[in-house]
VOGU-3710 file (C-alpha; in Angstrom, 3 decimals, decimal comma):
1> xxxxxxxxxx> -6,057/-59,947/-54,541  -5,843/-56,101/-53,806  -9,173/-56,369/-52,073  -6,951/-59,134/-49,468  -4,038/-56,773/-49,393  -5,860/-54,182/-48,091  -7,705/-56,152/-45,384  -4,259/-57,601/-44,217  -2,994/-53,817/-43,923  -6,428/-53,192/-41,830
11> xxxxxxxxxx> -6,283/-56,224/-39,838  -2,164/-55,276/-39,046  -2,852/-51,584/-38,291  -5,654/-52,665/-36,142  -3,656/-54,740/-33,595  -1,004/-52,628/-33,814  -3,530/-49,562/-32,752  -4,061/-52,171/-29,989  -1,287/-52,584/-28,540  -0,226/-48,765/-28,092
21> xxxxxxxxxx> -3,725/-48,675/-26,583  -2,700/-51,245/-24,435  0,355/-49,795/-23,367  -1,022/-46,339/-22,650  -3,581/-48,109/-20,694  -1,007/-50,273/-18,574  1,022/-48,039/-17,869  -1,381/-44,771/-17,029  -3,081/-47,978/-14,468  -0,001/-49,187/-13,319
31> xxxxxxxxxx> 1,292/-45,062/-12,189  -2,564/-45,131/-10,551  -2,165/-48,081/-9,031  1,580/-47,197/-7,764  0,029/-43,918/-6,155  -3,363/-46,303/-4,650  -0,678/-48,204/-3,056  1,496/-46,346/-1,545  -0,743/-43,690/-0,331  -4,293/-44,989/0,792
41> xxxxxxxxxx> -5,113/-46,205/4,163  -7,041/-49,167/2,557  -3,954/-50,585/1,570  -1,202/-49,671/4,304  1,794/-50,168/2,654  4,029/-46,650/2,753  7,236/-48,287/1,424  8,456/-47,192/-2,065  11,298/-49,339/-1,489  9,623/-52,663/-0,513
51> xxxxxxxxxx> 7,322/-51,961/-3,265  9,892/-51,789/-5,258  11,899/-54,593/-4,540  8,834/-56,532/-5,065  8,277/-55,662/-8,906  11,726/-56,929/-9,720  11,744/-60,220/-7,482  8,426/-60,993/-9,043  9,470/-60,197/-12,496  12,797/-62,219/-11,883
61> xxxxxxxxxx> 10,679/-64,844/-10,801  8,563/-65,060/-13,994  10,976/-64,445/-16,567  13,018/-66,998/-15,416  9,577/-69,646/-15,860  8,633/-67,998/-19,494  12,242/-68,388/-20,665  13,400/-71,556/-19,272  10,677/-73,312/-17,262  8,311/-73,291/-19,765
71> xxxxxxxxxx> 10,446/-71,677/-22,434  7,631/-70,101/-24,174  9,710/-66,734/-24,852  13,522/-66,663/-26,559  16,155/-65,350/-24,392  18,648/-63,243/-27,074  22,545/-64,751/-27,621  25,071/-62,987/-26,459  25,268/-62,452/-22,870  28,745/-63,139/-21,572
81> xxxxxxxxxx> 30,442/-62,755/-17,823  32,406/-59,460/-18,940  29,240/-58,221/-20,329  27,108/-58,731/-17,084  29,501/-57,480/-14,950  30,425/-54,115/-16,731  26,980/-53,593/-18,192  24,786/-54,887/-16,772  25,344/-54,510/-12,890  25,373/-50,703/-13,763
91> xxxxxxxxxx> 22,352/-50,755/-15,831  20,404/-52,949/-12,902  21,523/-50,535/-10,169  19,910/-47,312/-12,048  16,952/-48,763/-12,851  16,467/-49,899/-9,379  17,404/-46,260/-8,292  15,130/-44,984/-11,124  12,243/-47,056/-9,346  12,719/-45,921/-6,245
101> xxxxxxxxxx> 13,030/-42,737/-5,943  10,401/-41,966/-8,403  7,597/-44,364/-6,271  9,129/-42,325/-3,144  8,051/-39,121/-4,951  4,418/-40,296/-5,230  4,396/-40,033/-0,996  5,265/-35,982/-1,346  3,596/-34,820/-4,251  0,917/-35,756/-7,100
111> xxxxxxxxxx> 1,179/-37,958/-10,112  0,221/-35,129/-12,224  2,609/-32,890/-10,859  5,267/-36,090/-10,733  4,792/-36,478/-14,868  5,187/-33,277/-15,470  8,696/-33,238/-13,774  9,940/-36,126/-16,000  9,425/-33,991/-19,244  12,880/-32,915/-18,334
121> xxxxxxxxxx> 13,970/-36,476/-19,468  15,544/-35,006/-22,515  17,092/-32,365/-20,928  19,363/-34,611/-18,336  19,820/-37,544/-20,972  21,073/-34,673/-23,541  23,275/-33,133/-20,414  25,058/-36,445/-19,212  25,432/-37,630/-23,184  27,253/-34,063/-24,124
131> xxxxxxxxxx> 29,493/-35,025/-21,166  30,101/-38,735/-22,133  30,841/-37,781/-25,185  27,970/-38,967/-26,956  26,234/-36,263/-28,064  27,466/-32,897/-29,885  26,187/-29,370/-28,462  24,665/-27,161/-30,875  22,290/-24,101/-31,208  19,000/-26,061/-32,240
141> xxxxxxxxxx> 19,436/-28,424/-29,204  20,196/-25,656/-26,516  17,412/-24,131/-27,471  15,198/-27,205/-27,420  16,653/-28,131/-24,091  15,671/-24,655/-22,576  11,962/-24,682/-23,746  11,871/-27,832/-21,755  13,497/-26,943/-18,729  10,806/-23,493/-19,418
151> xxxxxxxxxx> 8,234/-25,247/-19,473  8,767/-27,687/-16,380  9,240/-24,055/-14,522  6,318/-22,959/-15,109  4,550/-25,789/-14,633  6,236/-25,952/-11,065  5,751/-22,309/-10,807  1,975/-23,537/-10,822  1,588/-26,151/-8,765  -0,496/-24,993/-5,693
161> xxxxxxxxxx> 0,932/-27,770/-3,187  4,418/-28,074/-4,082  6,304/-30,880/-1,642  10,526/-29,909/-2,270  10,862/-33,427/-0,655  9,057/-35,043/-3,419  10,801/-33,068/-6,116  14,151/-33,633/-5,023  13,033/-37,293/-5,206  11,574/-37,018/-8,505
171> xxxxxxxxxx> 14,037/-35,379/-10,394  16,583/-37,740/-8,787  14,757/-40,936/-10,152  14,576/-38,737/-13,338  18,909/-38,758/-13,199  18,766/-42,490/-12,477  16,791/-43,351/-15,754  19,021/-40,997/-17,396  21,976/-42,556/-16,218  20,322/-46,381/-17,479
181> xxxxxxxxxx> 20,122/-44,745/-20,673  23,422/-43,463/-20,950  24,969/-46,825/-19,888  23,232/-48,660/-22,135  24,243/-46,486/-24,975  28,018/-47,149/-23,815  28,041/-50,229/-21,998  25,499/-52,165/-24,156  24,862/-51,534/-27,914  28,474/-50,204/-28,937
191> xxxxxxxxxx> 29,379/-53,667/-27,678  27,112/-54,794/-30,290  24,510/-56,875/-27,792  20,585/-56,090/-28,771  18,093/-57,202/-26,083  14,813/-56,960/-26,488  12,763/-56,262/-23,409  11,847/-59,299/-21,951  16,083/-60,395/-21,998  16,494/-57,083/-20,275
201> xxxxxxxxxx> 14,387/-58,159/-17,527  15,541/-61,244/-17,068  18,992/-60,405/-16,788  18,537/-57,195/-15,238  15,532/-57,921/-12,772  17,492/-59,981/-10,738  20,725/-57,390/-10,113  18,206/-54,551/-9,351  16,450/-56,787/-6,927  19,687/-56,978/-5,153
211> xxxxxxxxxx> 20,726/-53,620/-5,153  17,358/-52,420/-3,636  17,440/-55,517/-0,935  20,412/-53,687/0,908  18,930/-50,465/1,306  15,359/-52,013/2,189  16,810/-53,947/4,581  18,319/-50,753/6,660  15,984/-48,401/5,873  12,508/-49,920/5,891
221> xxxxxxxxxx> 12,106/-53,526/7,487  12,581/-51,462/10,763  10,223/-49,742/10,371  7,849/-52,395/8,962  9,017/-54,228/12,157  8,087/-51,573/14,545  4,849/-50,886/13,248  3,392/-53,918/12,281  2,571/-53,822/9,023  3,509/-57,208/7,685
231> xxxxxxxxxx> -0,250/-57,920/7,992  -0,427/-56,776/4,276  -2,335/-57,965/1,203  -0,545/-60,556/-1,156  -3,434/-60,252/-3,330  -2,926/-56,545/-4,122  0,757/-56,517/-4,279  0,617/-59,720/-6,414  -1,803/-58,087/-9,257  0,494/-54,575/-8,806
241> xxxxxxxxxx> 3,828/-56,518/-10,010  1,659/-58,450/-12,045  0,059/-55,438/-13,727  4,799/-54,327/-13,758  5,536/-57,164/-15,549  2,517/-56,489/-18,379  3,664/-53,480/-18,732  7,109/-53,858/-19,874  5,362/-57,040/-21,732  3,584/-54,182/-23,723
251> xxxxxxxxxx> 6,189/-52,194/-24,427  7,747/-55,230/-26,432  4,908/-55,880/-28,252  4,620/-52,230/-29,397  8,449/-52,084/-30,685  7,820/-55,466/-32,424  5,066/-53,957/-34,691  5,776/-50,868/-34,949  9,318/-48,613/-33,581  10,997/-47,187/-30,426
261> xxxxxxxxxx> 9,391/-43,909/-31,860  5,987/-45,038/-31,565  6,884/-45,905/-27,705  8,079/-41,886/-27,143  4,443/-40,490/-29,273  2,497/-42,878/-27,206  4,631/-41,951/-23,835  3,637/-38,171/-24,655  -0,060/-39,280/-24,931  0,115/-41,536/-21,973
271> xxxxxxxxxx> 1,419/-38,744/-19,928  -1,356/-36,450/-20,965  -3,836/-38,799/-20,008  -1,961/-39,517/-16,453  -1,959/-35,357/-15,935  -5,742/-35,365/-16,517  -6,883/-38,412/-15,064  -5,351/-38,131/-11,767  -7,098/-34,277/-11,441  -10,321/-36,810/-11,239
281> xxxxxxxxxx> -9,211/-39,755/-9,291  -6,399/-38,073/-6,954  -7,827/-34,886/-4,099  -4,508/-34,473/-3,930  -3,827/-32,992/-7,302  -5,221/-29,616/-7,941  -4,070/-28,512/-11,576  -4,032/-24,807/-12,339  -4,222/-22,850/-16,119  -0,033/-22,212/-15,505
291> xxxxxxxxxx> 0,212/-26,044/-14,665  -1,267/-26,616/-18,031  0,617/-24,079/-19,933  3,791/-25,281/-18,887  3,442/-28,965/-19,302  2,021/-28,137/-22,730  5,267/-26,420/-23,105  7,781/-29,238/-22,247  5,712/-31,406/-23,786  6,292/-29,029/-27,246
301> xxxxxxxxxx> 9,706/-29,485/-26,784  10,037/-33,073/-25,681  8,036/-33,477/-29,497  10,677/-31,308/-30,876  13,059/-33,392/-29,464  12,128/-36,668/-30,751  11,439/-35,129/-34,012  15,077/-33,941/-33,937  16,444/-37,610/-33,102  14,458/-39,245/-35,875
311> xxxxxxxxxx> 15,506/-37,639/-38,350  19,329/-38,112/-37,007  18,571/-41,602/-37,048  16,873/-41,920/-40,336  20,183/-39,705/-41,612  22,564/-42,350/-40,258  20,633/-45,452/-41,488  20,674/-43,584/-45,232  24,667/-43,571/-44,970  25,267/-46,807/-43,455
321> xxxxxxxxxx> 22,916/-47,925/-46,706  24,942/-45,954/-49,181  27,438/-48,450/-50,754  28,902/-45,371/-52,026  29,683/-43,996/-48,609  33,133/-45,038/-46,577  32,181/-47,608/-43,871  31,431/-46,445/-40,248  32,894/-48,123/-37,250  30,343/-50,249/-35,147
331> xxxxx> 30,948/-48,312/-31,944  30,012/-44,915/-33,522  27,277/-46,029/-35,411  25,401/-47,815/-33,063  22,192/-45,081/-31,871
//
């Protein structure tokens, strides 16, 4: 009986193994393939924005045939008008921001250099939450936050061909998912509505894919008028949204076996790999020893960081289990 246990345990910590394998994997290729993309002559297809647009019409696309086509995936109950519309809408119009300014940043400067900027994350999540009121300023964060924001100078300091174009873009997309976050604190869980991420895609998919469709429609189907390039390949862009929508797939397997923590360990790891890898594949990226230094910096405090909201989270779950303890209102208990 013991001898079964223990091969169940095996068997389970196996796929589980798998699946953050498989989600470091998808989404160091799908950053790669982002970057092949955009930037190689092979492919001709400069626009972040079109690009972008793509991912979320194709991912609106499927989710709509898993969930009710063919209705092999659950949508979650829940969803109301007053929801969508105050929740939502915002939520969808960040990410699609997020999106495209961060592909836009992969036409200035390197992916290595690009993931190193977005280990200030923490920082601008940590800034916009002290100012909606959802976080609470104290020593052991400031100093946290400035061995990130340390780090990512240095690592800048480093970089050999820095693009100010590209960062500018970068660190905006790097407000955008910041913002996403912050609205879905407010605007989503302390209204007490959990999606998991294939619901979030299907509902938000389709608002991003209208937000970016303005925008795309001014600023690059001129240009893709002008010069031509409508002669591109469906095959390529196909498998890139394909390889999108896998992605996020992954990321739902990983939380259903394991936690959102194990996404953030195996984020830190993925990024690694994207820093190194791309020194190989990429003649654009030239990494230096202060490049390394300082990523391995942020990347100390970005650990310290999650470290420091796990155990805030583990401390709330022990009270809200504490029959002894006075009962907490949903909408400040909600993390």
């Amino acid at each position: 009986m013991a001898d079964q246990s223990s091969n169940s345990s095996a068997r389970e910590g196996m796929v589980t193994y798998c699946y953050i394998l498989l989600y470091i994997a998808l989404s160091s290729g799908q950053i790669f393939f982002n970057k092949w993309v955009l930037s190689s002559k092979e492919i001709n297809f400069p626009y972040p924005l079109g690009l972008t647009l793509l991912h979320m019409v194709f991912s609106s696309v499927l989710c709509f045939v898993l969930t009710k086509v063919l209705k092999i995936l659950k949508l979650e109950e829940g969803m109301t008008l007053e929801i969508y519309t105050t929740s939502v809408i915002p939520i969808g119009a960040m990410f699609a921001m997020t999106l495209w300014l961060g592909n836009t940043a992969y036409l200035y400067i390197s992916v290595a250099f690009a993931q190193m900027l977005k280990a200030v994350m923490p920082v601008a999540v940590f800034i916009l939450g002290v100012a909606a009121g959802l976080e609470v300023m104290s020593s052991r964060m400031l100093l946290i936050m400035c061995v990130i924001s340390f780090g990512v100078l240095v690592a800048s300091y480093g970089e050999i061909n820095i693009n100010w174009i590209g960062v500018v873009y970068q660190m905006g997309g790097v407000v955008g998912e910041a913002l996403r976050l912050i609205f879905m604190e407010i605007l989503v869980k302390r209204k007490g509505l959990k999606l998991n991420p294939i619901s979030m895609m299907y509902y938000v998919s389709p608002c991003s894919a209208l937000c970016l469709l303005v925008p795309w429609i001014f600023l690059e189907k001129p240009k893709m008028d002008a010069q031509g390039t409508w002669s591109f390949q469906p095959l390529v862009l196909t498998l890139n949204s394909l390889c999108t929508f896998a992605l996020n797939l992954s990321v739902f397997l990983v939380i259903q076996h394991t936690s959102a923590l194990t996404i953030r360990v195996a984020g830190v790891v993925k990024d690694w790999v994207v820093v190194l890898l791309s020194a190989l594949l990429f003649a654009d990226t030239k990494l230096t020893i202060i490049n390394i230094f300082g990523y391995a910096i942020a990347i100390g405090g970005v650990a310290a960081y999650n470290n420091f909201k796990l155990k805030k989270e583990a401390s709330r779950v022990s009270i809200s289990d504490d029959p002894k303890s006075s009962p907490i209102p949903k909408a400040s208990s909600s993390q």
